[in-house]
Steps between C-alpha positions, in 0.01 A plus 500: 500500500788419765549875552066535618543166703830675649336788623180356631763309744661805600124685588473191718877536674422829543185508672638188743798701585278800556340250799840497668645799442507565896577142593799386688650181658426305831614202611719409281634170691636145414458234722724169473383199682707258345683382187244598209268598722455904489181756561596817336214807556488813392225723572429843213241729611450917558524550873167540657289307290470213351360570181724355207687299757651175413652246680770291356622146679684298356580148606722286317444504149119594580404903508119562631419867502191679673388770590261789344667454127329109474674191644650272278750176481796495291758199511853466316683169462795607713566733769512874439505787710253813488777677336559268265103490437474843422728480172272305340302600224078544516434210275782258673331584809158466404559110382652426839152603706333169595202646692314859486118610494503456114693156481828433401734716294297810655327555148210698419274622271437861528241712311627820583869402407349346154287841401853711578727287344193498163469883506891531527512292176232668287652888623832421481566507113931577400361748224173654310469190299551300774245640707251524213537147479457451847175706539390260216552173746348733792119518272532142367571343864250708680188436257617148574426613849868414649485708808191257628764227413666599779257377742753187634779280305217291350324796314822613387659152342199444333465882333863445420423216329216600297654833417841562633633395151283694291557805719887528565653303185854460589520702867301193583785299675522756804174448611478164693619641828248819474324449813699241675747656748671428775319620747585842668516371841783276391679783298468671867674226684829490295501903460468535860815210569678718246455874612535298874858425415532821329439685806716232691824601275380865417461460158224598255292187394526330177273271340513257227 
């Protein structure tokens, strides 16, 4: 179960680092007005265009970020640089955004990210019995029509609630986050800080 949930994170890491893959950094400045006082911006874009382009500033403790990747408001309790920022990890990072276009916390719920991570599940069997097993939960959960479940978080809580026991017996457990994700455009903001100090220091990016 962690293994499927493992790789449907790195299919989305992938495909956001795909977006910058001819990015660099501009404007990478820190301004100091006084005593706790400091603007830091940084600026991560492919020359010539400004699609994928994000704009980080950060004052104080307070980061706002904008630009054609979604605009959003994260806040820590104490000051921390960019740099610093960009060590985090996605879910620390998540709980610190205060404002975005889908609320705090940047969460979602995604129907395409649902039916992957479902189809990953019932094809992804560790051996013949396994997968006969599998294919067994695939026919029961569909002529409980669980793809039309999948029509927002609503539908889905209630078919899991009717059914999801019935259906996946013990594998039940990994399924209360199927659906809810933090949202790409968020996952976007922190991989683009990273691979922006990754170009800063030459190195290769790392995530986690």
């Amino acid at each position: 179960m962690l293994r499927r949930m493992r790789d449907f994170m790195n299919d989305q890491d992938n495909l956001v680092t795909s977006w910058f893959k001819d990015h660099i950094v501009e404007g990478n400045e820190i301004y100091q007005f006084c005593p706790g006082r400091v603007i830091e911006m940084l600026t991560w874009r492919k020359p010539g265009t400004s699609i994928y382009r994000i704009d980080y500033t950060r004052r104080s403790n307070i980061l706002m970020i904008t630009g054609d990747v979604g605009d959003a408001i994260y806040t820590w309790g104490e000051v921390h640089d960019l740099r610093w920022i960009s060590t985090c990890d996605l879910q620390y990072f998540a709980s610190k955004c205060q404002a975005s276009e889908v609320g705090r916390r940047y969460e979602d719920w995604d129907r395409d990210s649902a039916k992957k991570w479902l189809e990953k599940y019932f094809s992804d069997g560790d051996d013949e019995e396994d997968r006969k097993r599998l294919a067994k939960e695939r026919q029961k959960a569909e002529d409980l029509y669980i793809w039309e479940a999948l029509f927002n978080k609503m539908e889905w809580t209630s078919w899991m609630m009717q059914n999801g026991h019935d259906v996946f017996g013990p594998d039940l457990c990994g399924f209360e986050h199927v659906g809810i994700e933090i949202a790409l455009r968020c996952r976007a903001h922190l991989i683009g800080l990273k691979m922006a100090f990754a170009f800063i220091d030459k190195k290769e990016v790392k995530y986690g």
